[in-house]
N, C-alpha and C positions, 0 to 999 in steps of 0.2 A: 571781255574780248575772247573771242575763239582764236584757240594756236591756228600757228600755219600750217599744221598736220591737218585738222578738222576743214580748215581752210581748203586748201587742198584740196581733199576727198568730197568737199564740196559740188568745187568744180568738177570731178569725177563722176560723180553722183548724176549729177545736173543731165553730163550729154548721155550718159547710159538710159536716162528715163527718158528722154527723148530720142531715143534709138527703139528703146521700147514702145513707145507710142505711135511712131512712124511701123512698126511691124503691124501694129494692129489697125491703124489707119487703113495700111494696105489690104489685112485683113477683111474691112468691111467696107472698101471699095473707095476711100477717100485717095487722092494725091496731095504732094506738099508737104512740105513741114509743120510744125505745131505751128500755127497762127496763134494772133493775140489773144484772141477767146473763142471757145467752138468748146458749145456742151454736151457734144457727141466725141470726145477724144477721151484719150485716158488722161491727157494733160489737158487739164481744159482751158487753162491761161498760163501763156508762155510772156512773160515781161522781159525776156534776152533778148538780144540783138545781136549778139555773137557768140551765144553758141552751138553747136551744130551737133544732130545725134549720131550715137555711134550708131557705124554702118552696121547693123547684125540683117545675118540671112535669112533669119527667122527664129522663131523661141528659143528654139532650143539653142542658140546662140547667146540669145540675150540669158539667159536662165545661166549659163557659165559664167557668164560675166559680172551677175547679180552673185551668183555663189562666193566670186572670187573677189568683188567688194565687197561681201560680209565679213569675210575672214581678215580684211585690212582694217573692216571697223570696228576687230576686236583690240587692235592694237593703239586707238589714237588716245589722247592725254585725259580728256576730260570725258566719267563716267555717263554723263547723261548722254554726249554726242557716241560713248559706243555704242548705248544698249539702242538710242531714237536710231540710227545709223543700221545699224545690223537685222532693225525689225522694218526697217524700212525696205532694204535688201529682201528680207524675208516676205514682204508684201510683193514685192516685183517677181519673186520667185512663182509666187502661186497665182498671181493673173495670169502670168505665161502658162502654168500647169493648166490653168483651168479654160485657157482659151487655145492651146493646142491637144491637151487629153481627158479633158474635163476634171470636175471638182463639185461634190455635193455641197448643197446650200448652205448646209451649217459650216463645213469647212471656208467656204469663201468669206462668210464673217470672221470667222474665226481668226483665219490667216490672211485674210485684207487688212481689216480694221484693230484686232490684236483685243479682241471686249468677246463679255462671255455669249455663245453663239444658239442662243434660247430667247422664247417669245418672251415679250414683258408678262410678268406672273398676274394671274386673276385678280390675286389679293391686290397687288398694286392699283390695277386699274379700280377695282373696287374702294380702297383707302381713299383715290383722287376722287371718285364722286361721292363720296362722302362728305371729304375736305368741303368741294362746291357746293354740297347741298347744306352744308353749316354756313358757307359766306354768305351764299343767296338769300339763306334764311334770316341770316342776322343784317344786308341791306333791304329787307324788307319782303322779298317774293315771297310769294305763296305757290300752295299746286304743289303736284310731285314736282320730280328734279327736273323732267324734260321739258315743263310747262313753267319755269322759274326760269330756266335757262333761256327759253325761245322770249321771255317776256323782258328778260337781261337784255339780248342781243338787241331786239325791236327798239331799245329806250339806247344804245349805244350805237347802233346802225349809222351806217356814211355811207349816203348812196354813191355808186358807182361816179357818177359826173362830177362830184365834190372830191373822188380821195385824191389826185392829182395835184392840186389848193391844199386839200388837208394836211397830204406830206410836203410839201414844200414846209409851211407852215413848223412842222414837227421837226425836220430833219434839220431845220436850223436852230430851234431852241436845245434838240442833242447834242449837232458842234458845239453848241455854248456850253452847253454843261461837259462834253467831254475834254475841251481843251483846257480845263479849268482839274482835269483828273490825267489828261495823256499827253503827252504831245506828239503833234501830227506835224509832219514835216512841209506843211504847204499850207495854201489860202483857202479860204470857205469857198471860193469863186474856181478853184479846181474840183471841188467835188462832184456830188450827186443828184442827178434829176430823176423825174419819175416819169417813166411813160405806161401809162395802160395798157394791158394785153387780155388778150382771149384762150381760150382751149388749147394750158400748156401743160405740162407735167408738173410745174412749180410753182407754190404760191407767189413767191416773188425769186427774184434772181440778179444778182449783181455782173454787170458788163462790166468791168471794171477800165477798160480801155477806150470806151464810149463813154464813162464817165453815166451812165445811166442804168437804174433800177426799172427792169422789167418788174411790174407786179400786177399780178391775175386779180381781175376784178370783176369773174364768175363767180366765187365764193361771196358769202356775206362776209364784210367787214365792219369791225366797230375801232370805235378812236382807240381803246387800248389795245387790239389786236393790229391797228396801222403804228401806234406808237416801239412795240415788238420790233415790227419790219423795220420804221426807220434804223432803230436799234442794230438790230441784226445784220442789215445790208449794207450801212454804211457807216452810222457814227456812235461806239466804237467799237464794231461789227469787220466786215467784210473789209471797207473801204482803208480802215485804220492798218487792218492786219498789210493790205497789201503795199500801200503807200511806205510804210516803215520798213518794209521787208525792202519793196525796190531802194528808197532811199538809203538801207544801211549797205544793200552791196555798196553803193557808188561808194559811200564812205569807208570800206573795208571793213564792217565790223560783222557783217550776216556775211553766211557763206550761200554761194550761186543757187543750191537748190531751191530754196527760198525764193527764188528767179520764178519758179514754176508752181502752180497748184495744179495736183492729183490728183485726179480720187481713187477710190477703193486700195488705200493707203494707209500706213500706220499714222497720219497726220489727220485724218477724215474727221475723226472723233473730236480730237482739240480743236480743230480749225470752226466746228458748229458750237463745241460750248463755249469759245472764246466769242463769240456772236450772242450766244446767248447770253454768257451773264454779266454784258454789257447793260445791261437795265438796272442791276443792283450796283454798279461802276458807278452808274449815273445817278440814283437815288431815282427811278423813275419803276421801283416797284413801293411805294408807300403807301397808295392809296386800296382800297377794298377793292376797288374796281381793278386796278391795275395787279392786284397779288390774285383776283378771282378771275384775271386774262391770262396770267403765266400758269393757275393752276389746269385751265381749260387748256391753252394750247399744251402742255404737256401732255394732258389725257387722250387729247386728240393724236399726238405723235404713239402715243404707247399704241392706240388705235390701227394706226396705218402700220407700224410695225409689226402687229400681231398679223394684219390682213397680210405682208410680207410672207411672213411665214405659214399664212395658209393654203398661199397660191404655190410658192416655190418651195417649201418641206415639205407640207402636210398636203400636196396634191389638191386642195378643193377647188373646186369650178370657179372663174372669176366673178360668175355672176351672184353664187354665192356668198362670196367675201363682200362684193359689195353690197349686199343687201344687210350682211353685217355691219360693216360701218355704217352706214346707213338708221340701222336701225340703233346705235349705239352712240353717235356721233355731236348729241348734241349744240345744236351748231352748226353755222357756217352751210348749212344748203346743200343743194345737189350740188354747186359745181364746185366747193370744195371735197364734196365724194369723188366725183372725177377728176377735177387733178392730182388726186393721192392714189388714183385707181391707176391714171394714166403710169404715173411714176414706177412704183409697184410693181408695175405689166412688163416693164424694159427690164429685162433680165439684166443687162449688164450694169443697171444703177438699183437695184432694187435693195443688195446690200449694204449702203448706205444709208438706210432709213435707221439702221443700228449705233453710224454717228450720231445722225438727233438726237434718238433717246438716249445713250451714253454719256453725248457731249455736256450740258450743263451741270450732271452730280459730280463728276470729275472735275470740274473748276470751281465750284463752290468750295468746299471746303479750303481751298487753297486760297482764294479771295479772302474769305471769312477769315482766316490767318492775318492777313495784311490788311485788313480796312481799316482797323480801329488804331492804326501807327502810320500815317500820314508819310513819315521818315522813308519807308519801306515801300513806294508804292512802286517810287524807277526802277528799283529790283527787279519788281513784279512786272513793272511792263517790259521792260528788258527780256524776262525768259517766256513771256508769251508772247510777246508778237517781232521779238528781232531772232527770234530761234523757232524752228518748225520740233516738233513735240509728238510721241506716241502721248499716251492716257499712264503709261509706268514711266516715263521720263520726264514728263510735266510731273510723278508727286512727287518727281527728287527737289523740285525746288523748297529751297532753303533746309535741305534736310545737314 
């Protein structure tokens, strides 16, 4: 249970980010308050119904305000809500800097997201195809890596007109297996559907208020790359996070912010690796196939991350970058080059391609703590998904 100081500040919190959001709505020519989902906002799902943002006349309004609730969230009771609180504040601080007097690239990771503000390292990316070319090797593939890999995918491929059936199919056997690990406050029959989409920025994307999974189905997909997504987007992924968030306000036990998801926030990071290492939650990374899908989608993230930082630090031409990914990408096709290109390209989301890759190493270890004690798991879900989290206040748990 959160005091009522945290509590509080909560609701505090709540209508100042929506005070901030409506600035910048204004900004880029939107009217209205934060609606339930709109992936063009800085608040991109508002689950409130009564609360309302403060009035600010513009940043540098909002930028006092944020100042002057940081300095309250060095005062409240319990350490992890001051330090998550006060870097969260500090997140608000520097969207406003950076979208009334700007803010170089690295600093916008840096002080958005609160992770170190550097391309993923050579070495790394190089380690992960190594890793795959030992799996590939040891299921069987021959050929260099790129020629194992394309030979992977073709043997794992869901075409396009099947994945809609496929994830239906998936996303019901993860409720089974996650209410069997979390509990979700509601019926399988409130959940998540899937509707196919075309030429988006994202591979897939949670509505969460429509109750339906956008998922791009220009990329190549294979069953364990759709098994990921049901993961990630809804079960116990996206849909978990939010459904427990809404259900603990009504119960008093999460405080209002939690009402809302942000991005380019000190939450960004937790909020995708709690998505991610839903697969190891679920025992749904065992198989060769399925640990040689987590280590491809990672590489691929390290991928698009680096292309990030080609376009928006290091200046290179986009047609560049993509001819890099491209050429590096193993997998997934033109149109998963383009919808990482797309994304990328939108300057005001492109720092968040640094939660992806951050988000999963940050929760493993902290899982791996808890799997093997069965006793400890309600703890665990307790401080992940009824409490919003930087990446330094998610490792106080159970410290």
């Amino acid at each position: 249970m959160l005091s009522d100081r945290s509590m509080d500040f909560g609701e505090a919190l709540c209508t100042a980010l929506l005070g901030l959001d409506a600035v910048y709505a204004a900004e880029k020519g939107k009217t209205g308050p934060a609606g339930e989902s709109d992936i063009d906002r800085l608040v991109v799902l508002n689950m409130s119904d009564r609360h309302q943002p403060d009035p600010f006349t513009g940043y540098e309004d909002a930028i006092a305000r944020f100042r002057d609730l940081a300095v309250q969230a060095g005062e409240l009771p319990e350490p992890d809500r001051r330090l998550y609180y006060r870097q969260t504040c500090e997140s608000a601080v520097a969207f406003a800097e950076w979208r009334s007097t700007g803010l170089p690239f690295a600093d916008q990771i840096a002080r958005f997201l609160h992770v170190p503000a550097e391309p993923p390292r050579a070495a790394e990316l190089d380690r992960l195809r190594g890793e795959m070319r030992r799996m590939l090797s040891d299921l069987g593939y021959s050929g260099d890596l790129a020629q194992q890999a394309d030979a992977w995918q073709d043997r794992q491929r869901v075409s396009s007109d099947e994945v809609e059936g496929v994830m239906d199919t998936l996303m019901r056997e993860a409720w089974d297996r996650t209410i069997e690990k979390i509990a979700i406050p509601t019926a399988f029959e409130d959940g998540m559907k899937v509707r196919a989409v075309h030429d988006t920025p994202y591979n897939a994307m949670c509505d969460f208020p429509r109750r339906t999974i956008h998922l791009n189905v220009d990329p190549i997909l294979t069953l364990p790359s759709l098994r990921h997504l049901a993961v990630h987007e809804a079960y116990p992924g996206h849909y978990v996070q939010f459904i427990r968030r809404q259900d603990g306000y009504r119960r008093g036990v999460a405080a209002a912010d939690g009402l809302l998801s942000v991005v380019n926030t000190a939450h960004s990071t937790p909020f995708e690796g709690i998505a991610d290492i839903g697969l190891s939650i679920i025992g749904w990374d065992q198989t060769p196939d399925d640990r040689l899908a987590a280590a491809m989608g990672r590489y691929r993230t390290g991928l698009a991350t680096r292309a990030a930082w080609r376009v928006h630090a290091d200046g290179w031409d986009a047609a560049a970058v993509r001819d890099e990914i491209w050429r590096d990408a193993l997998g997934g096709g033109e149109g998963w080059v383009d919808a990482r290109m797309r994304f990328i390209s939108a300057h005001d989301r492109s720092a968040l391609m640094w939660s992806y890759w951050h988000g999963e190493p940050n929760l493993a270890p902290i899982w791996q703590r808890v799997a093997a004690d069965p006793a400890r798991h309600h703890l665990y879900d307790a401080w992940i998904y009824d409490r919003l989290h930087s990446v330094q206040s998610l490792a106080m748990f159970d410290a």
